[in-house]
VOLUM-877517 format. One record per residue: x, y, z of N, C-alpha, C in turn. Coordinates in nm, 2 decimals. Layout:
BEGIN
FIVO,n_X,n_Y,n_Z,ca_X,ca_Y,ca_Z,c_X,c_Y,c_Z
FIVO,X,Y,Z,X,Y,Z,X,Y,Z;
...
REM end
This chain:
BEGIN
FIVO,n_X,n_Y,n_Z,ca_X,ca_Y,ca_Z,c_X,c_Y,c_Z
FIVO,0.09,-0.12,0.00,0.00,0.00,0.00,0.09,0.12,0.00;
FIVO,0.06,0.22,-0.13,0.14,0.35,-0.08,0.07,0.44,-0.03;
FIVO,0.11,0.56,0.08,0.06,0.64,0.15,0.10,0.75,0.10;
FIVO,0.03,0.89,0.03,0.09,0.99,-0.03,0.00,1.09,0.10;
FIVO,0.08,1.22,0.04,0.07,1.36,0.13,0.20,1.35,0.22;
FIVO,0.22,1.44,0.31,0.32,1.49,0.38,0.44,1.46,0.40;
FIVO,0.48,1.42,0.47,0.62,1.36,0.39,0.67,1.25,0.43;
FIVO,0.55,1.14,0.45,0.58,0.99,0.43,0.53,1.00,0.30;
FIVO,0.51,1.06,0.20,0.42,1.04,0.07,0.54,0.92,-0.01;
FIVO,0.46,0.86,-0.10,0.52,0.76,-0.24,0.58,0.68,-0.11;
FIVO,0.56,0.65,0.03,0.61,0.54,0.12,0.57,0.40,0.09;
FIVO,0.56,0.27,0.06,0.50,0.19,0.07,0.49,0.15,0.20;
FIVO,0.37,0.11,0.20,0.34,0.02,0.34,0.27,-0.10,0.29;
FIVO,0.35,-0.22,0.38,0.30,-0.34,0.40,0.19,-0.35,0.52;
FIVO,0.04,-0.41,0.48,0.01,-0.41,0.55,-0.06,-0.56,0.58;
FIVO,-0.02,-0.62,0.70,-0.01,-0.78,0.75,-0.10,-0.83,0.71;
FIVO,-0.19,-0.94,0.67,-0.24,-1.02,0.63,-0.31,-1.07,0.77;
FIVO,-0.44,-1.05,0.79,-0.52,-1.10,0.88,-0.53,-1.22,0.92;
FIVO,-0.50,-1.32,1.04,-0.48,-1.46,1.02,-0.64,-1.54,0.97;
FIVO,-0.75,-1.44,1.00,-0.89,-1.51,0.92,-0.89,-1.52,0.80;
FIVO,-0.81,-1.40,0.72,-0.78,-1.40,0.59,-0.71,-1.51,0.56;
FIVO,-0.60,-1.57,0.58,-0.54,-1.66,0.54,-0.58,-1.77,0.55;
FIVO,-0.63,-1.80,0.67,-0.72,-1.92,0.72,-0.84,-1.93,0.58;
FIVO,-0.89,-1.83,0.51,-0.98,-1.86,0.43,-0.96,-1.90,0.33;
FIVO,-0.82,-1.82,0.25,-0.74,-1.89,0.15,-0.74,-2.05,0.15;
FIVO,-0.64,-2.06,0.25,-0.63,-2.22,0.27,-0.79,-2.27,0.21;
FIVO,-0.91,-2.23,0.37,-1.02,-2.36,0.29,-1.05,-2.37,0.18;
FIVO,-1.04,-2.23,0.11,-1.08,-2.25,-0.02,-1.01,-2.30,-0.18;
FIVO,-0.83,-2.36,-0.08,-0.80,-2.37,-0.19,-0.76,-2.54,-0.21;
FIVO,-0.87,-2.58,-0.10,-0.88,-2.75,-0.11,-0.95,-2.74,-0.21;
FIVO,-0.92,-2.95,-0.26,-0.98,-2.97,-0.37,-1.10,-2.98,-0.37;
FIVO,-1.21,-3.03,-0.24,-1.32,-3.04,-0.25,-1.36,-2.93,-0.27;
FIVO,-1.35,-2.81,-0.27,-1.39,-2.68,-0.39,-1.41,-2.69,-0.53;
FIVO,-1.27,-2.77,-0.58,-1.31,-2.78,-0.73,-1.34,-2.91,-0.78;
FIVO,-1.37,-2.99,-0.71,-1.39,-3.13,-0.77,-1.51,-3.14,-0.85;
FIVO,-1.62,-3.01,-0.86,-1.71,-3.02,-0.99,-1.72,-2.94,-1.09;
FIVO,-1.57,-2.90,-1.08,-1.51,-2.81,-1.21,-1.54,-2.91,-1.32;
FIVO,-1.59,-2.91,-1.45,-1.59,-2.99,-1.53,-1.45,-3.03,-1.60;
FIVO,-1.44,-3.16,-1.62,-1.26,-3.18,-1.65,-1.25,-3.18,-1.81;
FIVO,-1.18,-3.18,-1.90,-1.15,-3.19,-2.03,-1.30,-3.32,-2.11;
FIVO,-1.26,-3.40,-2.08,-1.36,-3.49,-2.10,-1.51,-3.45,-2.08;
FIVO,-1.56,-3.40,-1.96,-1.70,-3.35,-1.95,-1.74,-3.21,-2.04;
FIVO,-1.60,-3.16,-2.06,-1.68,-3.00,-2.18,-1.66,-3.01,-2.26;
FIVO,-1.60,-3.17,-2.34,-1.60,-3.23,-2.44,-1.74,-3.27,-2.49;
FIVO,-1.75,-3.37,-2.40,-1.89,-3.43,-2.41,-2.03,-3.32,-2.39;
FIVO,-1.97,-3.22,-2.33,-2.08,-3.05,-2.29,-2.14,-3.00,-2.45;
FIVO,-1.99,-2.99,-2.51,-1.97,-2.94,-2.67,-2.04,-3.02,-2.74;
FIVO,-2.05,-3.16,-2.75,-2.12,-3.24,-2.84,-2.24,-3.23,-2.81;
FIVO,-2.26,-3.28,-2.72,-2.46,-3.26,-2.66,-2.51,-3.12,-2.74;
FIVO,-2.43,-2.98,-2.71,-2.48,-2.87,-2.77,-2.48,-2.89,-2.89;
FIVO,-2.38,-2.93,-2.95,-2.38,-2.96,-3.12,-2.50,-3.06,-3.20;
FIVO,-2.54,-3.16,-3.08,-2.63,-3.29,-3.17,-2.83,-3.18,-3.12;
FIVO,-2.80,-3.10,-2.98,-2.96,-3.04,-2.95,-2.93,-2.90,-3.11;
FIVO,-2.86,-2.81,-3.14,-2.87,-2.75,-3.18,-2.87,-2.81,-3.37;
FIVO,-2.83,-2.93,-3.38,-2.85,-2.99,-3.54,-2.99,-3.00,-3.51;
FIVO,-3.07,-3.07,-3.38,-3.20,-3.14,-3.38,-3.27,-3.03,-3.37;
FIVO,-3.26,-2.87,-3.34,-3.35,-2.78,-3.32,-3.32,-2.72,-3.45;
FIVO,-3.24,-2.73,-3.57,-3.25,-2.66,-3.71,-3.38,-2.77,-3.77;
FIVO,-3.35,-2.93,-3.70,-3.45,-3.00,-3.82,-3.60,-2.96,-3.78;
FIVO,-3.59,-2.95,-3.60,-3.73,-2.94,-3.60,-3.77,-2.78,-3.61;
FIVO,-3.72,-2.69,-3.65,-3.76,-2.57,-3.74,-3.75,-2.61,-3.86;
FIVO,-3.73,-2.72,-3.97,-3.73,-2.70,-4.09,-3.87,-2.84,-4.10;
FIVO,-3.89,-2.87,-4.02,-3.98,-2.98,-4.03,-4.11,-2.94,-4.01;
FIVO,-4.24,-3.03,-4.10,-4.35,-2.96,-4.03,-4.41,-2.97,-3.92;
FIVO,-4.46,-2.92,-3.83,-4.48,-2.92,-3.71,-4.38,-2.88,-3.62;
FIVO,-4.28,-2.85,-3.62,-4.19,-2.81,-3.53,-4.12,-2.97,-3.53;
FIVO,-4.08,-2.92,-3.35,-4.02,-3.00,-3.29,-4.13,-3.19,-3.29;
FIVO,-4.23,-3.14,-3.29,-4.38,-3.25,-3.27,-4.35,-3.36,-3.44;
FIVO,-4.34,-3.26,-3.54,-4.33,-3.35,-3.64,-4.25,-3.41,-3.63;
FIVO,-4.12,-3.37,-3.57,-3.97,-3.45,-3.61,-3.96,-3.59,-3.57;
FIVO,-4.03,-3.54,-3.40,-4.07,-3.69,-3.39,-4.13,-3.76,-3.42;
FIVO,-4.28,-3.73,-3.46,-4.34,-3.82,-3.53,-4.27,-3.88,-3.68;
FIVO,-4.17,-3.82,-3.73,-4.07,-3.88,-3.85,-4.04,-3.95,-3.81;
FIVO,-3.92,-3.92,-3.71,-3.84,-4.03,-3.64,-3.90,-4.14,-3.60;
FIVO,-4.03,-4.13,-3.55,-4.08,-4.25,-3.48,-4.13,-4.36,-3.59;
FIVO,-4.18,-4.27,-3.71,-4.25,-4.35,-3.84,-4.10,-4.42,-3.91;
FIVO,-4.01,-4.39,-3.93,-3.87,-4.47,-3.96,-3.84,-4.54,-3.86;
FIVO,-3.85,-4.50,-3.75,-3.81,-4.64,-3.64,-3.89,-4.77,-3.68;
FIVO,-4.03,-4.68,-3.68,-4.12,-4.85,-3.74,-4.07,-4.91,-3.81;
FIVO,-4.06,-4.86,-3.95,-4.05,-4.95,-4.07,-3.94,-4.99,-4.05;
FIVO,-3.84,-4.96,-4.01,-3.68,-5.05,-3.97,-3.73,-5.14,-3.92;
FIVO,-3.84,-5.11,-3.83,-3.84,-5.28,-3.73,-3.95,-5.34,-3.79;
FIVO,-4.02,-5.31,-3.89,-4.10,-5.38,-3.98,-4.04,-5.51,-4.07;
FIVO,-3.94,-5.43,-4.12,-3.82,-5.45,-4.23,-3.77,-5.55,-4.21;
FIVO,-3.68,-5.55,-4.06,-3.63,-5.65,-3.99,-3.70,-5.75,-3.94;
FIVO,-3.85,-5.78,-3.89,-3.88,-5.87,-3.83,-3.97,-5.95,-3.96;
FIVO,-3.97,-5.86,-4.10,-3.98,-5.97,-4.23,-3.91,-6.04,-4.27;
FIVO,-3.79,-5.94,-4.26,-3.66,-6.03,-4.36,-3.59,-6.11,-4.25;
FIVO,-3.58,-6.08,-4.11,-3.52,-6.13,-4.04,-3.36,-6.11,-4.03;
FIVO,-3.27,-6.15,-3.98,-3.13,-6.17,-3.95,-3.07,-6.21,-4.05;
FIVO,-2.96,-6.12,-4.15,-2.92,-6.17,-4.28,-2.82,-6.26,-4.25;
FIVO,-2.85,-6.36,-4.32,-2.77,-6.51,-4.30,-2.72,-6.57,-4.45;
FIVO,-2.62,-6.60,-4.42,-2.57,-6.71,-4.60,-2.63,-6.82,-4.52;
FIVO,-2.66,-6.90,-4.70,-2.69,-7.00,-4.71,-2.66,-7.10,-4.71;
FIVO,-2.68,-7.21,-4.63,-2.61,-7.34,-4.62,-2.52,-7.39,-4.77;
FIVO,-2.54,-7.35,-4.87,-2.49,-7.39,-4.94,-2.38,-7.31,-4.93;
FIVO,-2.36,-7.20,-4.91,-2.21,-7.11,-4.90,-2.16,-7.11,-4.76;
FIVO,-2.21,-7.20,-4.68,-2.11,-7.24,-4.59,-2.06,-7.37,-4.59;
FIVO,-2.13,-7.42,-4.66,-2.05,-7.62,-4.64,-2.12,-7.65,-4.70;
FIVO,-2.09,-7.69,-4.90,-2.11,-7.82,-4.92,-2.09,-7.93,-4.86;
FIVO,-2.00,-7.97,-4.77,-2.03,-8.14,-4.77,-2.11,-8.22,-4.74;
FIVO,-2.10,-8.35,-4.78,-2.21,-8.40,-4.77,-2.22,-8.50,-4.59;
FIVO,-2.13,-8.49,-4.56,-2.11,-8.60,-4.46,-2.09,-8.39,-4.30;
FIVO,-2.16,-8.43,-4.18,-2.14,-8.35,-4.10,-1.99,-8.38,-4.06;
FIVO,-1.98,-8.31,-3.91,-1.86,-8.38,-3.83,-1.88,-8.50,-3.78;
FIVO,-2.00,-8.55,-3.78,-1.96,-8.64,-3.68,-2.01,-8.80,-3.74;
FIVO,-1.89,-8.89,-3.76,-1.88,-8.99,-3.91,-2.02,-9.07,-3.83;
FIVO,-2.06,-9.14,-3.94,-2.15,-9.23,-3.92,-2.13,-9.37,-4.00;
FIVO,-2.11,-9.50,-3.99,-2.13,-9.57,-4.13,-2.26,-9.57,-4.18;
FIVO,-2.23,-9.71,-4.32,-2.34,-9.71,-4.40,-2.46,-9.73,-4.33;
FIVO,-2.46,-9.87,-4.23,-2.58,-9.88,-4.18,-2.67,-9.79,-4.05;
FIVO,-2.59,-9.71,-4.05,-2.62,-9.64,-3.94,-2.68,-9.51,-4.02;
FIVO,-2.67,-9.47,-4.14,-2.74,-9.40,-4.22,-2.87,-9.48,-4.32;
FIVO,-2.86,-9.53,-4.29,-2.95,-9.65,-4.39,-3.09,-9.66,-4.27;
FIVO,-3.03,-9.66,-4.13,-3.14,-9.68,-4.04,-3.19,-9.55,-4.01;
FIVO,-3.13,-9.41,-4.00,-3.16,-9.29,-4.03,-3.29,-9.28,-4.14;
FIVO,-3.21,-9.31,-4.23,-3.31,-9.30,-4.35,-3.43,-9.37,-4.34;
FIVO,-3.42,-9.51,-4.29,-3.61,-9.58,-4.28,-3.67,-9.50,-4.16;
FIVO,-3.60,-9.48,-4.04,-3.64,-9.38,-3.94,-3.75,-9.26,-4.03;
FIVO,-3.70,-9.19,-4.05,-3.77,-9.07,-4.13,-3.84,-9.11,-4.28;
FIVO,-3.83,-9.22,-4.34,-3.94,-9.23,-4.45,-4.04,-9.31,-4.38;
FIVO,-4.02,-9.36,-4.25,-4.11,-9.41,-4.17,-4.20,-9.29,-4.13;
FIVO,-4.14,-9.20,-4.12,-4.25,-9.08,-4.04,-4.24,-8.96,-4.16;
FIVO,-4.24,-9.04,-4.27,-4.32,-8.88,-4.39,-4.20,-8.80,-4.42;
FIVO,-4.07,-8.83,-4.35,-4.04,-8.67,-4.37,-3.93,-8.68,-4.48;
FIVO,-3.93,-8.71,-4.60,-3.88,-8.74,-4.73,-3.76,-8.63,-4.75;
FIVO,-3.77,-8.57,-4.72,-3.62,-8.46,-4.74,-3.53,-8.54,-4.66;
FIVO,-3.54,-8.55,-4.52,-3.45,-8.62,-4.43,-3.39,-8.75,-4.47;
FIVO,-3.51,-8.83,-4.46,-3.51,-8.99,-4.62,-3.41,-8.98,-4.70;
FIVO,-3.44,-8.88,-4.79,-3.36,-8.85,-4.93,-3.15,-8.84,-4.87;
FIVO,-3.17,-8.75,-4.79,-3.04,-8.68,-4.78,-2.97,-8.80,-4.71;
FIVO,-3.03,-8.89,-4.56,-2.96,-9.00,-4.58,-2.94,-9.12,-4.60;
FIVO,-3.04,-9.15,-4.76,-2.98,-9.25,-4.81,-2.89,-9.22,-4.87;
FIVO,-2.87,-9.09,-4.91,-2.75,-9.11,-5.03,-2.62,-9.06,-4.93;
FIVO,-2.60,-9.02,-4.83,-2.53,-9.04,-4.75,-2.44,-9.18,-4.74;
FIVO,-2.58,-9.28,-4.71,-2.55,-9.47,-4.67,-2.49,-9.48,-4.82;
FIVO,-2.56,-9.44,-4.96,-2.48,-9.51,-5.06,-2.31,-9.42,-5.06;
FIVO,-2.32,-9.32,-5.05,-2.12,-9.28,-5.05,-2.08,-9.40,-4.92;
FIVO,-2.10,-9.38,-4.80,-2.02,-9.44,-4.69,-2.00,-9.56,-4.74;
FIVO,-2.11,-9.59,-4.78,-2.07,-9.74,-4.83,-1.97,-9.79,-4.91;
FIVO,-1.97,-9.68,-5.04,-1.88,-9.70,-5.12,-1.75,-9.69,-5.10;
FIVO,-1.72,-9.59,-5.00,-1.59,-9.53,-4.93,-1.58,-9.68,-4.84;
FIVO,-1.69,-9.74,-4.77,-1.65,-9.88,-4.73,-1.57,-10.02,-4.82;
FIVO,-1.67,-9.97,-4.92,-1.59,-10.11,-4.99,-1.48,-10.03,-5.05;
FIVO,-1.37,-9.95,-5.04,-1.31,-9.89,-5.11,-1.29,-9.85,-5.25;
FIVO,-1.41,-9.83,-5.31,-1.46,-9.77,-5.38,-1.42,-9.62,-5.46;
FIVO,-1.45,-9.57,-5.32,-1.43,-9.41,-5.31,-1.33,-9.38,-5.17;
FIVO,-1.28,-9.28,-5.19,-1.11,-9.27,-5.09,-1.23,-9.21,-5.05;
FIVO,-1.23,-9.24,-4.86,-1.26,-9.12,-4.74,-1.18,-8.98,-4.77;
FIVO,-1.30,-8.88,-4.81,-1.24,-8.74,-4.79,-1.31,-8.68,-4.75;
FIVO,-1.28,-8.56,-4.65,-1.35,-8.45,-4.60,-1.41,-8.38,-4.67;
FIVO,-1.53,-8.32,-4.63,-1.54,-8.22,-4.76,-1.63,-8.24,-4.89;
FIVO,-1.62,-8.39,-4.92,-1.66,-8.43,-5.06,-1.82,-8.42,-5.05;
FIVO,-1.85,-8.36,-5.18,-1.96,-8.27,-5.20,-2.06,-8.44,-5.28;
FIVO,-2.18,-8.41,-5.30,-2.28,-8.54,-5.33,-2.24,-8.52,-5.52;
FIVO,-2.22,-8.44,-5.56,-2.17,-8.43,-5.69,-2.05,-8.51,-5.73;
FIVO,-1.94,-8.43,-5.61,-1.81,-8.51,-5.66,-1.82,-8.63,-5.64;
FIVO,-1.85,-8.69,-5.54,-1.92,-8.82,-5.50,-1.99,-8.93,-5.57;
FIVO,-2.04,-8.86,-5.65,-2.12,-8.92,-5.79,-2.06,-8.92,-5.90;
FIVO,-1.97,-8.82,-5.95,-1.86,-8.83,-6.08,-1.74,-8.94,-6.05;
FIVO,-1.72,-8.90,-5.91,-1.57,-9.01,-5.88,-1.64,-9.13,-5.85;
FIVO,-1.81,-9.21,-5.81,-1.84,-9.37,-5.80,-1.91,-9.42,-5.98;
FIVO,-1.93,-9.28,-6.01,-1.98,-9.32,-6.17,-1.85,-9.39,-6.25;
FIVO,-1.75,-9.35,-6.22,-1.60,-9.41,-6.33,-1.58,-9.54,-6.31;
FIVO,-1.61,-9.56,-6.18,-1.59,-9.73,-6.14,-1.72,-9.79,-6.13;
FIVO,-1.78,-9.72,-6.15,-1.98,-9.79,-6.14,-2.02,-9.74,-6.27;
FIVO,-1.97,-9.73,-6.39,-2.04,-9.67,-6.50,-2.21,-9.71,-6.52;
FIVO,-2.27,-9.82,-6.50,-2.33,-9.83,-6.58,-2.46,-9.75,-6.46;
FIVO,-2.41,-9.71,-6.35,-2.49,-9.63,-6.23,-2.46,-9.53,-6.25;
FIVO,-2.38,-9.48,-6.37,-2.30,-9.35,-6.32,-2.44,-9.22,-6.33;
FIVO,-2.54,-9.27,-6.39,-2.68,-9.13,-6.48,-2.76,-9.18,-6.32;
FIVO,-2.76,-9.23,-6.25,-2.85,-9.28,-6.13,-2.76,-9.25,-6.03;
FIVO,-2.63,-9.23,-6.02,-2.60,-9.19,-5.93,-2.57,-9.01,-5.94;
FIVO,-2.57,-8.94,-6.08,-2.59,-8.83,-6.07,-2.70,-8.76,-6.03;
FIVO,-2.83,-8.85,-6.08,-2.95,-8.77,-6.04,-2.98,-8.76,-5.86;
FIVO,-2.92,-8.90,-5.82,-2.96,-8.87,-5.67,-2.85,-8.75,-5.61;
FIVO,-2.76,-8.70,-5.70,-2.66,-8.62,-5.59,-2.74,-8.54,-5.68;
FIVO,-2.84,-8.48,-5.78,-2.87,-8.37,-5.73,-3.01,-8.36,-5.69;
FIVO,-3.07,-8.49,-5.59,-3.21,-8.47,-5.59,-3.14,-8.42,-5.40;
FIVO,-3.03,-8.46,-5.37,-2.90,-8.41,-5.27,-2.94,-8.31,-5.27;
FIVO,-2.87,-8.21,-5.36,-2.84,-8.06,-5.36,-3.02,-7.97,-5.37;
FIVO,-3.09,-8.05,-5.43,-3.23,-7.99,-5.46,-3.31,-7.98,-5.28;
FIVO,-3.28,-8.06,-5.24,-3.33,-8.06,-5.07,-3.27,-8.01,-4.95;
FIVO,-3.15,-8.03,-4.97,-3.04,-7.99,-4.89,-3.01,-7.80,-4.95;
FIVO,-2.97,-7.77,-5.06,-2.96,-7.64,-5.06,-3.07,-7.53,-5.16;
FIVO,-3.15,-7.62,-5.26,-3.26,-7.54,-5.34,-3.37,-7.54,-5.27;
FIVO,-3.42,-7.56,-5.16,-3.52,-7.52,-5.08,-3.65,-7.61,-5.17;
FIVO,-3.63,-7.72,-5.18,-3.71,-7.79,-5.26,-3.76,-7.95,-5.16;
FIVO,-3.84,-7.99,-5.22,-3.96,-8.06,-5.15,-3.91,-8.19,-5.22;
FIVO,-3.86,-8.33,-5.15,-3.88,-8.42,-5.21,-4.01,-8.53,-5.17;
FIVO,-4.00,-8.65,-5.25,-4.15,-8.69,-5.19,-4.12,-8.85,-5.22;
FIVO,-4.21,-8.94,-5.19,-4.18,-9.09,-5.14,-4.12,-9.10,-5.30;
FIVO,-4.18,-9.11,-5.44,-4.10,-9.13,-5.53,-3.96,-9.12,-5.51;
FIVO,-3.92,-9.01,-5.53,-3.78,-8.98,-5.52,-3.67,-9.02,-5.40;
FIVO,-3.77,-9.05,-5.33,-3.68,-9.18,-5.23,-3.68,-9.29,-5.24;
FIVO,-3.77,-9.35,-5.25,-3.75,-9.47,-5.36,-3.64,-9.55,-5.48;
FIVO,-3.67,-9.42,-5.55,-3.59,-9.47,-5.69,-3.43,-9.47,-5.58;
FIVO,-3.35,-9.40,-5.49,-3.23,-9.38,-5.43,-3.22,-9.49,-5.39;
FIVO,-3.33,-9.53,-5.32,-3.34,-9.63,-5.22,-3.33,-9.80,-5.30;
FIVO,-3.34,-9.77,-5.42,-3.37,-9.92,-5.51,-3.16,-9.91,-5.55;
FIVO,-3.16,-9.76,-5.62,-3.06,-9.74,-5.59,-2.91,-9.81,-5.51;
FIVO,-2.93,-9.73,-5.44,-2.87,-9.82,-5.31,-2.83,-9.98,-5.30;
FIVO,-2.99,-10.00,-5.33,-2.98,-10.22,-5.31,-2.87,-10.23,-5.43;
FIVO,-2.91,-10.15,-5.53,-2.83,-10.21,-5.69,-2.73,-10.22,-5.66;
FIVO,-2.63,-10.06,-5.62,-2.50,-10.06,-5.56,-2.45,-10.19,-5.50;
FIVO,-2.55,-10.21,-5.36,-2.49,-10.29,-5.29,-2.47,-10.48,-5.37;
FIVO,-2.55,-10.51,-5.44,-2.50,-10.65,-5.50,-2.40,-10.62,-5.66;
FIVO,-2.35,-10.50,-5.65,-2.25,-10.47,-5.80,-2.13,-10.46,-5.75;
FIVO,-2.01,-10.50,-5.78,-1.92,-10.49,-5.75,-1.82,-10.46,-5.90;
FIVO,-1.76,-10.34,-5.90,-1.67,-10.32,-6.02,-1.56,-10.44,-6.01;
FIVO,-1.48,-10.48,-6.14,-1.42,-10.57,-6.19,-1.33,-10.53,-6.28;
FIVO,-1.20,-10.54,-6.28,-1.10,-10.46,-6.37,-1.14,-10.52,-6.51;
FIVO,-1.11,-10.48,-6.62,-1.14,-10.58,-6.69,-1.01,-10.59,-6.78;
FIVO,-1.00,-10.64,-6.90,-0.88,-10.73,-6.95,-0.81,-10.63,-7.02;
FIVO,-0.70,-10.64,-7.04,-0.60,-10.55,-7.10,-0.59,-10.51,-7.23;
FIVO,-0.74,-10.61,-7.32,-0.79,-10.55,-7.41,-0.90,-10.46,-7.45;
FIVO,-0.95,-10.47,-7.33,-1.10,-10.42,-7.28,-1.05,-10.25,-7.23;
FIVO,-1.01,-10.25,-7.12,-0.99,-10.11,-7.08,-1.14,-10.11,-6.95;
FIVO,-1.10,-10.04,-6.91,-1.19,-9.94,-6.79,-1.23,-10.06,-6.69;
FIVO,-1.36,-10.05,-6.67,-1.43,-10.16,-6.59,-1.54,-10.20,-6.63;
FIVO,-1.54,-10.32,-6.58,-1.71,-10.41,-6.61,-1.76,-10.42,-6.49;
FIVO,-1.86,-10.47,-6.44,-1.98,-10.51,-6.35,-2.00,-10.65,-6.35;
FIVO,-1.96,-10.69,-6.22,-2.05,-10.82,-6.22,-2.16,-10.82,-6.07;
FIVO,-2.22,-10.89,-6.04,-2.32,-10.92,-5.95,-2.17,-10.95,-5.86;
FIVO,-2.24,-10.92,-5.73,-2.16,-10.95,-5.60,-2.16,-11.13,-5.56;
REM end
């Protein structure tokens, strides 16, 4: 403090600091004072909130009805999203773009697909029928070594690789690999017919047995088992 006039003038004077005064400094300069100062993160988040109410108060002045239409927009697009969705459902690929094969993980032999298959043409349900007889005719074939066990192997390949050594099966065994693919991935309906003919199928396979044939002949022949 400076004191002017007489001739302490332009003097400074210190004048002591009240010990209430200091005592008040201190309390006020604990943290529990500022602990609801907002921190970087909250006037971050302060900023955005004003930025998304002040976009939603341009729409609902450009919209009719005010602020009342906007929601009623909003609310009429919410529907039809969830219209949308609970038509079309959950987009999914199709069994057929996740796994041709014809055989699951978990191996079964012939006759244990053969008993599958009367199981279910026993109770109507001809798609099931269909898929595992022709199941029982590959294992089988893969039994009598026929056809090499492979993973993987699709009812087509399955039918091109037993038709070379089964020729005279080979147009009966392509139709069942695709009466296969028609149930299994074309969303198609088979019916006692077409389990049947697989099923007659099948017996034929099982009393034929390929036969090399003579070194003037070439390929193979067929005889009865």
């Amino acid at each position: 403090m400076t004191v002017t006039g007489g001739p302490t003038a332009d003097v400074p004077v210190d004048i002591p600091r009240l010990p209430a005064q200091e005592a008040a400094e201190r309390e006020l300069s604990k943290p529990m004072y500022h602990e609801h100062e907002p921190n970087l993160l909250q006037r971050g988040l302060d900023r955005f909130l004003d930025w998304v109410g002040g976009l939603f108060d341009s729409a609902a002045g450009h919209a009719p009805g005010g602020v009342v239409g906007l929601i009623a927009v909003v609310l009429v697009a919410l529907a039809v999203a969830a219209a949308l969705w609970w038509r079309l459902g959950t987009p999914h690929r199709s069994p057929a773009a996740i796994s041709d094969s014809l055989f699951d993980d978990s191996p079964h032999t012939a006759a244990e697909h053969r008993t599958a298959a009367t199981r279910h043409a026993t109770a109507g349900q001809w798609n099931q029928a269909v898929q595992e007889r022709i199941r029982a005719i590959v294992r089988a074939l893969e039994e009598r070594t026929l056809l090499d066990p492979r993973p993987g192997r699709t009812a087509d390949e399955a039918a091109a690789e037993a038709g070379r050594s089964l020729p005279a099966h080979a147009e009966a065994l392509r139709a069942a690999a695709r009466s296969f693919d028609d149930v299994t991935y074309g969303a198609r309906t088979a019916d006692e017919a077409a389990y049947r003919r697989i099923e007659q199928l099948d017996g034929a396979l099982e009393r034929t047995k390929p036969v090399l044939a003579t070194a003037t002949g070439g390929g193979f022949t067929e005889a009865p088992r």
